[in-house]
C-alpha positions in Angstrom: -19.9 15.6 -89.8 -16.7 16.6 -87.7 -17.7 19.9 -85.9 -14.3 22.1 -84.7 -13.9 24.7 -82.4 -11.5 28.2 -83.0 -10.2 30.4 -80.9 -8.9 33.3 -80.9 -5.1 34.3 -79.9 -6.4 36.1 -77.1 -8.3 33.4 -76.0 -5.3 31.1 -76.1 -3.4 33.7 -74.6 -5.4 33.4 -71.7 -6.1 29.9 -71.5 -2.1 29.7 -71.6 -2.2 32.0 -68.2 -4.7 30.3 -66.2 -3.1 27.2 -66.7 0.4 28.3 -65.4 -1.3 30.3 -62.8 -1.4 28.7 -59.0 -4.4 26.8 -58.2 -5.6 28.8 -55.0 -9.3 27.7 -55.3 -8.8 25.3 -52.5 -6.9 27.7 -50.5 -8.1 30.7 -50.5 -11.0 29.7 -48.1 -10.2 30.3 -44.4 -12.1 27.1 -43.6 -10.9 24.3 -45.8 -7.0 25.6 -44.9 -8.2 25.0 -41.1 -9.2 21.5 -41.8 -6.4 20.2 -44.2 -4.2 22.3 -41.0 -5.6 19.9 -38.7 -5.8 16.5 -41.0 -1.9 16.6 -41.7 -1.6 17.3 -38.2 -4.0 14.4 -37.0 -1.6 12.3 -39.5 1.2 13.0 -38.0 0.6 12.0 -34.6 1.2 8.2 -33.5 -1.6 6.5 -33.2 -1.6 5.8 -28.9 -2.0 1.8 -28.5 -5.0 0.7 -27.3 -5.5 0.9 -23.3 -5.6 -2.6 -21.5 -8.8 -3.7 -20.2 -8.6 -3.8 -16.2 -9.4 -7.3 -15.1 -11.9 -6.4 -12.1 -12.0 -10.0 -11.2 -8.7 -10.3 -10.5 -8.6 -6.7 -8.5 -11.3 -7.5 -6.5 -9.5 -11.0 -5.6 -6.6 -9.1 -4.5 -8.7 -6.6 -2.7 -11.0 -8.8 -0.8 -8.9 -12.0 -0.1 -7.1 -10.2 3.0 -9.9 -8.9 4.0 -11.6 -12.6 4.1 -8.9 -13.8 5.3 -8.7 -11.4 8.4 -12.0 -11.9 8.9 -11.9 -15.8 8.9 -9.0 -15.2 12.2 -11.9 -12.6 13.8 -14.7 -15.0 13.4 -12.6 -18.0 14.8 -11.6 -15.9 17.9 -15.2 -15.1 18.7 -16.3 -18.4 18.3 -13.6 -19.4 20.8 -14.1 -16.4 23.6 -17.8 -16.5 23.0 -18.3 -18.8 26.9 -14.7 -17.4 28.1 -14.6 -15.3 31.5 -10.5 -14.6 31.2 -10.0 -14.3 27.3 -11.3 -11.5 25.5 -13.8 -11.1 22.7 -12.9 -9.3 19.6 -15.6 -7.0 20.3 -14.2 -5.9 23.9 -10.6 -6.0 22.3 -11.7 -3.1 19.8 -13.5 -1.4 22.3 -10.1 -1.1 24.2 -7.8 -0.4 21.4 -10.6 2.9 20.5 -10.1 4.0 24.2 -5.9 3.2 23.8 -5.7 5.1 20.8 -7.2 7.9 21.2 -4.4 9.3 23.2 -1.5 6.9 22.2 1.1 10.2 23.4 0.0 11.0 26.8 3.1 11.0 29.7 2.3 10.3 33.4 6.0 10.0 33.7 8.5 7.6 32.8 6.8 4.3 33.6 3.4 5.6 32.7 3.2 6.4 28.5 1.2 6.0 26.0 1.7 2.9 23.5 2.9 5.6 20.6 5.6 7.0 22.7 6.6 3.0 23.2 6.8 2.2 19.7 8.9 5.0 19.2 11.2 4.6 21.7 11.2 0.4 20.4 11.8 2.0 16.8 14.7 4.1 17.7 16.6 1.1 19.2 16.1 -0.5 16.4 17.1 2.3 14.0 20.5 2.8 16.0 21.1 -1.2 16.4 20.2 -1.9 13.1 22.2 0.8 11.6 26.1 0.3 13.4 25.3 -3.5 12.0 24.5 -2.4 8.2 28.1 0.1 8.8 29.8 -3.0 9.6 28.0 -6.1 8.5 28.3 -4.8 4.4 32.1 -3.7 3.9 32.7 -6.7 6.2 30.9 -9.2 3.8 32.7 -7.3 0.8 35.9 -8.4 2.5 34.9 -11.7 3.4 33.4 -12.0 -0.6 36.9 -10.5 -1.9 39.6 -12.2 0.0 40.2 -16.2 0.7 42.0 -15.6 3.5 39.4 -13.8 5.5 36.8 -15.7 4.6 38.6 -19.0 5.9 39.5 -16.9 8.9 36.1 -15.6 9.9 33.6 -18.0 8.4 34.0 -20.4 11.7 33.5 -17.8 14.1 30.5 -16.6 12.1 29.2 -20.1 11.9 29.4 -20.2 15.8 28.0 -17.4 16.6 25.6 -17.0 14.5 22.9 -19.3 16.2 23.3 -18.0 19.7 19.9 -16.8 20.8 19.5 -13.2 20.9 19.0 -12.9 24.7 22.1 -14.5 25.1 23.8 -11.4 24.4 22.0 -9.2 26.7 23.2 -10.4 29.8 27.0 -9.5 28.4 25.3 -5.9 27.4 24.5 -5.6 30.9 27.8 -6.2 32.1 29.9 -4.1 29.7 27.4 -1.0 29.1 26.1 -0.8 32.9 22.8 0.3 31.0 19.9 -1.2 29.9 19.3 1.0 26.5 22.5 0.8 25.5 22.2 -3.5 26.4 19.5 -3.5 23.8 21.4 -1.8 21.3 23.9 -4.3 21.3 21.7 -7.4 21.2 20.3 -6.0 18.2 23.3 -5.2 16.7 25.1 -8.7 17.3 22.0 -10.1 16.2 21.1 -7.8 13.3 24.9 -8.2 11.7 24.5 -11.9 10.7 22.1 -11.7 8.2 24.2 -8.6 6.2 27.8 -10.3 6.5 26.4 -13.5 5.1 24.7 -12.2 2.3 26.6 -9.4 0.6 29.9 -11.8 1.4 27.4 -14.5 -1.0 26.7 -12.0 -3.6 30.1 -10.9 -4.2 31.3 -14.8 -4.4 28.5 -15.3 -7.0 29.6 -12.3 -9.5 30.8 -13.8 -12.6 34.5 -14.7 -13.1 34.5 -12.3 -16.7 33.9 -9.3 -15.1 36.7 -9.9 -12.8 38.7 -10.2 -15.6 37.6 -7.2 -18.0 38.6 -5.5 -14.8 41.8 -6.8 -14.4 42.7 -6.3 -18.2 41.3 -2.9 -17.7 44.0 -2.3 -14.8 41.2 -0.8 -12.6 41.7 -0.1 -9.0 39.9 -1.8 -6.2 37.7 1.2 -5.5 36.5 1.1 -9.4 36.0 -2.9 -9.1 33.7 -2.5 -6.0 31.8 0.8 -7.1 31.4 -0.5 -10.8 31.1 -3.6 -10.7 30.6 -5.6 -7.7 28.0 -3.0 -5.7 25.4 -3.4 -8.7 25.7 -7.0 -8.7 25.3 -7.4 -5.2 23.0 -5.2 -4.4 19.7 -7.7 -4.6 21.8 -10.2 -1.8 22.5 -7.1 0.3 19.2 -5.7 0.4 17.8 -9.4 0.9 20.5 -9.2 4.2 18.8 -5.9 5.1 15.3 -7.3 5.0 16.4 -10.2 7.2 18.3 -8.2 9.5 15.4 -5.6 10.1 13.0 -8.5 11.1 15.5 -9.8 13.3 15.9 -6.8 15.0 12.5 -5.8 15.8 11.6 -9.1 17.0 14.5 -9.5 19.1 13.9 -5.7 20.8 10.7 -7.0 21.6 12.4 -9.8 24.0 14.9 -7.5 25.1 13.2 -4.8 26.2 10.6 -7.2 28.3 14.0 -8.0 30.3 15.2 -4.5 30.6 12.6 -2.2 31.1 12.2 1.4 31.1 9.8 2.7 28.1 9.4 0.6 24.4 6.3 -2.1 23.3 8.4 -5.0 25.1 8.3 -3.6 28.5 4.7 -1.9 27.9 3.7 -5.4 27.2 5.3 -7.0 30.1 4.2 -4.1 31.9 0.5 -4.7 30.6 0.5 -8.6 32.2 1.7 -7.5 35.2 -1.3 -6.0 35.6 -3.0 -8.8 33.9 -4.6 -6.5 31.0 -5.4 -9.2 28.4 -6.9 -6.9 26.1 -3.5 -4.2 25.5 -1.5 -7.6 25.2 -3.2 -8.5 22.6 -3.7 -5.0 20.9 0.1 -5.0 21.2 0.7 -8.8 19.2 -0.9 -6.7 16.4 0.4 -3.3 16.5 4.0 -5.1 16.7 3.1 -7.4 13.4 1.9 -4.0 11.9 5.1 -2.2 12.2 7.1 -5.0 11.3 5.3 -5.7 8.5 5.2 -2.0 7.5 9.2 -1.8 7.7 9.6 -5.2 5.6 7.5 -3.2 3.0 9.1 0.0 3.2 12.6 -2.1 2.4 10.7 -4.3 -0.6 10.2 -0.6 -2.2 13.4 0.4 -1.7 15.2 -2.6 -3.2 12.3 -1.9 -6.2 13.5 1.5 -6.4 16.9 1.1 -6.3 17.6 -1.9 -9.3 21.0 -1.9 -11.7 19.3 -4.1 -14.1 
């Protein structure tokens, strides 16, 4: 028995209408447009890749194995000063350095000031010394790196001079300068400019051969060659120069200043066995591996910064 169902025209009519009309059922509520809204938009982001896990063994090795190892030097220093009348104890060393550092500026005059106006002073010298090298030590190992002739020229004086001990050159300070700051200066200058020439003259040997010659078919000046080309490539050998030239100086201002006097961490030192104050001297061994060991970093972070690659 087959069973059929009529309809009217105007119910086909209407049928016909409702089919062609929009479907707004899912729409029309505030709600559900909200949270397709945010589900298309949630699809559309990237998904962010999964954070690394932080290795805390490894951070804590990193953390606490200067620390041990500073520790390890303390507890070997007691152990040795623990019978000693003339050596001091760590304990009696810290006890000083609290009492020195609490007024590291005071000024009883100008062979009587505290160890922050020393280091300074040192620093300054340094700065000055260290800075008339870098202005001639780098275009002078450009040259040197650039031109055959030079090089041949000045690489045997270099190679002669170059190992003279730093306080060899103070006494020739002296005698030209009349002054003793300005005799410090120079040691660290003449001593500070090795380093610089020898390495910025290596990196600009070492540039490869093809970019020499894309230059030369380019027809670019010598200003373009140096600025484009050979400063990025020989900017890690220069700032390794620097790095060696900064240690140099503030060990040698160290020496120099112990000759010379007046006011820096050499002559307080000196100053400080004179009158046979163990515990400053060796306050000062650490302040003066502290600073140079601060300006090594500082230099480290600026070659990091400061990368062509």
């Amino acid at each position: 028995m087959v069973s059929a169902v009529f309809h009217s025209p105007l119910d086909a009519s209407e049928a016909h209408k409702a089919s062609r009309a929009p479907a707004t059922t899912s729409s029309s509520n505030p709600m559900t447009s909200a949270v397709l809204a945010s589900s298309s938009a949630a699809a559309a982001k990237p998904a962010t890749p999964p954070r690394a896990p932080i290795d805390w063994g490894a951070l804590v090795l990193k953390t606490l194995s200067p620390v041990a190892g500073l520790a390890l030097l303390i507890g070997i220093w007691a152990l040795l000063t623990m019978n000693s009348t003339t050596f001091p104890t760590p304990a009696a060393t810290w006890q000083a350095a609290v009492v020195l550092f609490s007024d590291p500026f005071y000024s009883n005059g100008p062979n009587d000031q505290g160890i922050g106006w020393n280091i300074l002073f040192s620093l300054k010298r340094v700065a000055m010394g260290f800075g008339l090298a870098a202005l001639v030590g780098i275009p002078l190992g450009f040259i040197i790196g650039r031109s055959r002739v030079i090089s041949s020229m000045l690489n045997p004086i270099i190679s002669l001079l170059r190992p003279v001990s730093p306080l060899a050159w103070l006494p020739i300070g002296l005698l030209v300068f009349k002054s003793a700051d300005p005799a410090a200066i120079w040691t660290i200058f003449i001593c500070s400019i090795w380093p610089m020439i020898i390495n910025t003259a290596v990196g600009v040997q070492r540039v490869p051969e093809d970019y020499l010659n894309v230059a030369k078919v380019l027809n670019l000046s010598e200003w373009k060659i140096v600025t484009k080309i050979l400063f990025p490539s020989v900017l890690p050998y220069m700032l390794t120069g620097v790095r060696l030239s900064v240690g140099t100086a503030w060990l040698v201002i160290v020496a120099a200043e112990m000759l010379t006097g007046g006011v820096g961490i050499g002559f307080w030192v000196w100053d400080e066995w004179n009158n046979l104050n163990v515990q400053h001297i060796i306050i000062a061994i650490f302040v003066i591996g502290v600073v140079g060991l601060l300006l090594e970093n500082a230099l480290v972070a600026i070659a990091k910064r400061f990368s062509f690659e």
